[in-house]
C-alpha positions as CSV (number, residue, x, y, z in Angstrom):
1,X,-53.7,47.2,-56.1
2,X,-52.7,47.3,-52.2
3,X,-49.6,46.6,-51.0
4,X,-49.1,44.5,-48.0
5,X,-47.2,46.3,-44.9
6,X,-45.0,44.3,-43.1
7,X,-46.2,42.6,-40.3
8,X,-44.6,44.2,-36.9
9,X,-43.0,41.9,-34.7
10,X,-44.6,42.7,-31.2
11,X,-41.3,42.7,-28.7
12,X,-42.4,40.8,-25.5
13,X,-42.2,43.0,-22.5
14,X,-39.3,43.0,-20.2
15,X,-39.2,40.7,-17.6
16,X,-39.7,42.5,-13.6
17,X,-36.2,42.0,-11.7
18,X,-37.0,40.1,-9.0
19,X,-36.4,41.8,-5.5
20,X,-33.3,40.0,-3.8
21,X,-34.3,39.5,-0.1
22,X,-31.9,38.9,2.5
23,X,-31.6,35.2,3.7
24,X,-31.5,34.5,7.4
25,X,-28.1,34.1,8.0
26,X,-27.1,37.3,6.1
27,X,-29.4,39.6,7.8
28,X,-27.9,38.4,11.2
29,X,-24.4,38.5,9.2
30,X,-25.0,42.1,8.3
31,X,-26.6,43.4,11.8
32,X,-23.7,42.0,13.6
33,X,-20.9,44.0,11.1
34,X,-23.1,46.8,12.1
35,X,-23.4,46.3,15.8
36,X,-19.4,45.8,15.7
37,X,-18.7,48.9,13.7
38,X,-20.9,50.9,16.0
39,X,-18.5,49.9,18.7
40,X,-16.5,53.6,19.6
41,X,-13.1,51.8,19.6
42,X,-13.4,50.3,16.3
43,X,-15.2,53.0,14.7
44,X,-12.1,55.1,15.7
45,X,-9.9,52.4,14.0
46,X,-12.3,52.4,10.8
47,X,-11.4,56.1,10.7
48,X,-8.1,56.1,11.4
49,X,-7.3,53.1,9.0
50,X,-9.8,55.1,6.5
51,X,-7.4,58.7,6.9
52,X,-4.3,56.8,6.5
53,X,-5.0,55.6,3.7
54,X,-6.4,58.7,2.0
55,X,-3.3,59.9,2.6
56,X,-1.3,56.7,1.1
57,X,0.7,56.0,4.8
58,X,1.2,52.4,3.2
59,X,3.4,54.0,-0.3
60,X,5.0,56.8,1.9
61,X,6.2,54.2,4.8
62,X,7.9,52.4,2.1
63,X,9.1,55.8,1.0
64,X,10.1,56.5,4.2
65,X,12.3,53.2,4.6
66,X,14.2,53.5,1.9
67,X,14.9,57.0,2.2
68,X,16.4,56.1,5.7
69,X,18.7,53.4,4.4
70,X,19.9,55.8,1.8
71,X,20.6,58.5,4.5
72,X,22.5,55.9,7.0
73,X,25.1,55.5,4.2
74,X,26.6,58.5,4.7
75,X,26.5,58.7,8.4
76,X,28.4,55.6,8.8
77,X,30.7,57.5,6.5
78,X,30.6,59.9,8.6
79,X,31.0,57.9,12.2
80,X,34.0,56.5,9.9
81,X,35.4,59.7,9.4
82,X,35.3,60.7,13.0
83,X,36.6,57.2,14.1
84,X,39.5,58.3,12.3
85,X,40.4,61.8,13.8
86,X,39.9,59.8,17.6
87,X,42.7,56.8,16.5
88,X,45.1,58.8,15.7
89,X,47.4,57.7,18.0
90,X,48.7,54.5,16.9
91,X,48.4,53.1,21.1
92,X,44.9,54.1,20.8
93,X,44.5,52.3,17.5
94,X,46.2,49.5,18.3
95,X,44.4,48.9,21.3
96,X,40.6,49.3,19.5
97,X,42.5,46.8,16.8
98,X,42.8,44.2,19.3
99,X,39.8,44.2,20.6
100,X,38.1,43.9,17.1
101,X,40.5,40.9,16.4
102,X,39.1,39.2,19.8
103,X,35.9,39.3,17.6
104,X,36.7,38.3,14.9
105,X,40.0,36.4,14.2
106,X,40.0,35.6,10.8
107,X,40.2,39.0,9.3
108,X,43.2,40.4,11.7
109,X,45.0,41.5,8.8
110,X,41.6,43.3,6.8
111,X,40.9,45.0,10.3
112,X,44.4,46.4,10.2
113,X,44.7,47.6,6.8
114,X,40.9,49.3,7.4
115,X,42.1,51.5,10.5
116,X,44.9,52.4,8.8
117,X,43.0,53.3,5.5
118,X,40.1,54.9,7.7
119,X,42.5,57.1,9.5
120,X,44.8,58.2,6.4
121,X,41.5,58.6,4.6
122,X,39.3,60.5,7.8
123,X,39.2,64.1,5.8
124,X,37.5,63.1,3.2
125,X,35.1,60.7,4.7
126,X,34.2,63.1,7.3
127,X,33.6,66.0,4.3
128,X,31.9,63.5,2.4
129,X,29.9,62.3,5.1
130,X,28.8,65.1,5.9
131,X,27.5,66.1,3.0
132,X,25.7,63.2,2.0
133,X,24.0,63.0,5.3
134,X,22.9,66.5,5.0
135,X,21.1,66.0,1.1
136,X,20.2,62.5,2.3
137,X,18.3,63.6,5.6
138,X,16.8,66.3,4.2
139,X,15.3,64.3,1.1
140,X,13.7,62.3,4.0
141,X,11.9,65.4,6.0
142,X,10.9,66.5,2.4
143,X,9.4,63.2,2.0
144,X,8.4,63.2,5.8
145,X,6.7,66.8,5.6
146,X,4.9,65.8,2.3
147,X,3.1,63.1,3.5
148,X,2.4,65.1,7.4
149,X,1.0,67.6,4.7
150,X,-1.4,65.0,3.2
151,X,-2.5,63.7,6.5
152,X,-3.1,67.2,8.4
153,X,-4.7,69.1,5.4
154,X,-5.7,73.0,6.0
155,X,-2.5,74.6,5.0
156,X,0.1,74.7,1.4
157,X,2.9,72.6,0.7
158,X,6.4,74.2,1.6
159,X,8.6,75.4,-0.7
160,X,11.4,73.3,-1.7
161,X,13.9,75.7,-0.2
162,X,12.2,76.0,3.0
163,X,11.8,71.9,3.1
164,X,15.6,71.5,2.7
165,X,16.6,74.1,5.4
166,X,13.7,72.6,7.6
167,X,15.5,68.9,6.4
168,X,19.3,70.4,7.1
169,X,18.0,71.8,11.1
170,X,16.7,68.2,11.1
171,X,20.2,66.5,10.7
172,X,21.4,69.0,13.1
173,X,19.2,68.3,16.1
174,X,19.6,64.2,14.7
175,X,23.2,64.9,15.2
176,X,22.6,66.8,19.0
177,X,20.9,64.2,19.4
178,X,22.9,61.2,18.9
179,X,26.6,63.1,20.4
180,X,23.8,63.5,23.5
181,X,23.4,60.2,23.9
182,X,26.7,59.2,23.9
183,X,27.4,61.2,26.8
184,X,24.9,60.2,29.0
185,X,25.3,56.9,27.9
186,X,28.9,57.2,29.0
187,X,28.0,58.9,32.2
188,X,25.4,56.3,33.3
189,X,28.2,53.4,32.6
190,X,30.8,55.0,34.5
191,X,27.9,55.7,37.3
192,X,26.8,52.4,37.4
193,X,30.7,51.1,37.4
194,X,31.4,52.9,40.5
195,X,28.3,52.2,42.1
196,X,27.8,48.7,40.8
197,X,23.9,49.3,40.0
198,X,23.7,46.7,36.7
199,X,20.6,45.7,37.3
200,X,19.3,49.2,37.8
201,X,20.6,50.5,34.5
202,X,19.2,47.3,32.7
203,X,15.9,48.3,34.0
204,X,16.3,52.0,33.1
205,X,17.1,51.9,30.2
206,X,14.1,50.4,28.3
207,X,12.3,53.2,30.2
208,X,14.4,55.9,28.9
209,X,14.1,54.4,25.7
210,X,10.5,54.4,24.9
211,X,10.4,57.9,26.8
212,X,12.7,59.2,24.5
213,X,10.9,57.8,21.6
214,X,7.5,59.2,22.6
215,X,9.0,62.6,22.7
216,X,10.5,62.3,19.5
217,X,6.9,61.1,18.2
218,X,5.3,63.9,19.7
219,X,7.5,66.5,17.9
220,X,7.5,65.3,14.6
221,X,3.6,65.5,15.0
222,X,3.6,69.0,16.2
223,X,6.4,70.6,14.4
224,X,6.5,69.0,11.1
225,X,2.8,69.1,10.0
226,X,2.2,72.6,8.2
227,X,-1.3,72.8,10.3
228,X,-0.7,70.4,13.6
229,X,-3.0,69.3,16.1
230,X,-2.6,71.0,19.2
231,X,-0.5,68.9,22.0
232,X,-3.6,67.6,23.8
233,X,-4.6,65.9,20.0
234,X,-1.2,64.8,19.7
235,X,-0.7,63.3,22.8
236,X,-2.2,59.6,23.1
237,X,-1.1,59.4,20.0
238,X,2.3,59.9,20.1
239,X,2.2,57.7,23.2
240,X,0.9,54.6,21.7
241,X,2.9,55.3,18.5
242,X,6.2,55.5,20.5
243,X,5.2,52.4,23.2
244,X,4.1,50.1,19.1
245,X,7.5,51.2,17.9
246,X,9.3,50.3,20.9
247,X,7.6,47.2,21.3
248,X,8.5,46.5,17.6
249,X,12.0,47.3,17.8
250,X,12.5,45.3,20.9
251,X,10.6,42.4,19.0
252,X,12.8,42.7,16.0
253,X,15.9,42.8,18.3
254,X,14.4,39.1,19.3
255,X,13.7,37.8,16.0
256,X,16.7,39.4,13.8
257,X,19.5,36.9,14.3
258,X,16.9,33.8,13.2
259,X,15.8,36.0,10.1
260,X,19.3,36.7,9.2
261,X,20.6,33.2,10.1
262,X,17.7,31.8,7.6
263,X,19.1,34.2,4.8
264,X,22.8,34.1,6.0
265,X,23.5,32.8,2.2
266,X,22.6,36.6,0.9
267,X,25.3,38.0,3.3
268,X,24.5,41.8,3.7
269,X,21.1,41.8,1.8
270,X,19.8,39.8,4.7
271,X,20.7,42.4,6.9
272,X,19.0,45.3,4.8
273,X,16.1,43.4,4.0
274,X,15.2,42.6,7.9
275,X,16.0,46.7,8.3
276,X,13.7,47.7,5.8
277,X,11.0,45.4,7.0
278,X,11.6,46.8,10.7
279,X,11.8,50.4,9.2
280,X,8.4,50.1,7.2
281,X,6.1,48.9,10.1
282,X,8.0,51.3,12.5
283,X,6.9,54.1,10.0
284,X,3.5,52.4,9.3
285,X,2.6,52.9,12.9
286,X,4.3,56.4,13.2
287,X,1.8,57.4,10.4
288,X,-1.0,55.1,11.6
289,X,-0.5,57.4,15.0
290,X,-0.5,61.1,13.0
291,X,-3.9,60.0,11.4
292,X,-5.4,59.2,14.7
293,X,-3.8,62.7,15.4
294,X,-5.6,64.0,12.8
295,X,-8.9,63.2,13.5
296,X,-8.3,64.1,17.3
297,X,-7.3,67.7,15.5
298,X,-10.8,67.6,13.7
299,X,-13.2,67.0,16.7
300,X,-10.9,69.6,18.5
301,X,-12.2,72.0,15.9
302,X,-15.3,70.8,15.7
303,X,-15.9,71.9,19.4
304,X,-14.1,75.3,19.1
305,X,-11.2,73.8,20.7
306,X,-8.5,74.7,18.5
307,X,-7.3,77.5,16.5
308,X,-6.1,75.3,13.6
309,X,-7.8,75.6,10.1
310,X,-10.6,73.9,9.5
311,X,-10.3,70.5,7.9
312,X,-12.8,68.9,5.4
313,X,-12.8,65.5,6.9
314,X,-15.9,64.7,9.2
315,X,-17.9,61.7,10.7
């Protein structure tokens, strides 16, 4: 007696995928996003957008913006503080009261009580403002140097010690700076006064302002970074970093009273939401800058130019 087997189901074969050719339109669609890319200038953008965000600019901007808000707290307590120790004489407060009050009517007696307060009160604002300033700014270098450390790789982090005595020099030369620019701001009004030259101090001062800015650019890329680009790397980019945040701050300067008058119902939240918008792109573009930086660092080594470590990234 036999026994059947079971009959074996032959599977059919597979069918051959079927090669997907380019259409017309999308060969000429592709060659020409080629041809464009190829193009130096955007091929330098590519990169630079492509560094950036390897080193998440777009997170530590926002970073960045908030750690700033957090920081100016304390220094208008601490502007309060001083205001304080320079009205204490009541003709000299009386005087700065009257010209607030020319401002704003309504609130004469709320001015008053607030001078008073603010000068009975300047010890401990001044102690207090200085002390926040100092933990506040120096959380904002440690931020600062953490993500100048991601963008210019080839050296190790900084302890947290050093970042906070780096941070606390920081406030220091911020403060230097600001007392500095009182002065000559004073000086130049009481120039111009004598010599009636408006026009020329309305048409200096821009100047001034985006030199000032493109110095302060180029420093935080060569000083902060634990392996910076030399100052010819750093250069054009600090430039056109300091002339986009210039521009932008002069642009906000425009549009801030129309974005504040739309929100004018949220009262102060308009104003720190039109700061942290300004504050983000201003810090976008300061990063944007340090990555173009960055690669200028990396063909500078590439050629033997530099004495900085080398850096993985390449064309």
């Amino acid at each position: 007696m036999t026994v059947d087997e079971p009959e074996v189901e032959e599977q059919a074969p597979a069918p051959t995928p079927v090669a997907q050719t380019q259409t017309g339109w999308q060969k000429t669609l592709d060659d020409t996003i080629a041809k464009v890319l190829a193009i130096p200038i955007v091929h330098t953008v590519m990169r630079i957008l492509d560094t950036a965000g390897q080193a998440g600019a777009g997170l530590f901007s926002a970073a960045l913006a908030f750690s700033t808000l957090f920081a100016l707290f304390p220094l208008m307590l601490l502007m309060a503080g001083i205001l304080g120790w320079v009205i204490d004489d009541p003709v000299q407060r009386q005087a700065l009261l009257q010209q607030l009050i020319s401002y704003f009517p309504p609130i004469e007696q709320l001015l008053s009580d607030s001078l008073d307060t603010i000068v009975t009160q300047r010890s401990a604002l001044t102690i207090i403002g200085v002390v926040g300033l100092i933990w506040g700014a120096s959380g904002f270098y440690l931020a600062l140097d953490e993500v100048m450390r991601r963008l210019f790789t080839g050296a190790s982090p900084r302890d947290f010690i050093q970042g906070r005595l780096r941070g606390i020099l920081m406030v220091v030369v911020l403060i230097a700076l600001m007392v500095g620019t009182l002065v000559i701001t004073s000086v130049v009004s009481i120039v111009t006064g004598i010599t009636g030259q408006d026009q020329l101090l309305r048409l200096l001062t821009p100047i001034v302002a985006l030199a000032v800015l493109i110095v302060v650019v180029l420093a935080i890329y060569l000083l902060i970074p634990a392996a910076p680009p030399s100052w010819r790397a750093a250069l054009p980019a600090a430039i056109l970093a300091g002339l986009g945040i210039g521009l932008l701050t002069q642009l906000f300067g425009i549009l801030t009273p129309w974005l504040v008058g739309g929100l004018l119902a949220f009262g102060v939240i308009a104003t720190v939401f039109a700061a942290l918008i300004w504050l983000n792109f201003s810090y976008q573009i300061l990063l944007y800058g340090a990555a173009w930086a960055r690669i200028r660092r990396d063909a500078e080594i590439r050629r033997g130019e530099s004495k900085s470590a080398a850096t993985p990234y390449a064309d």
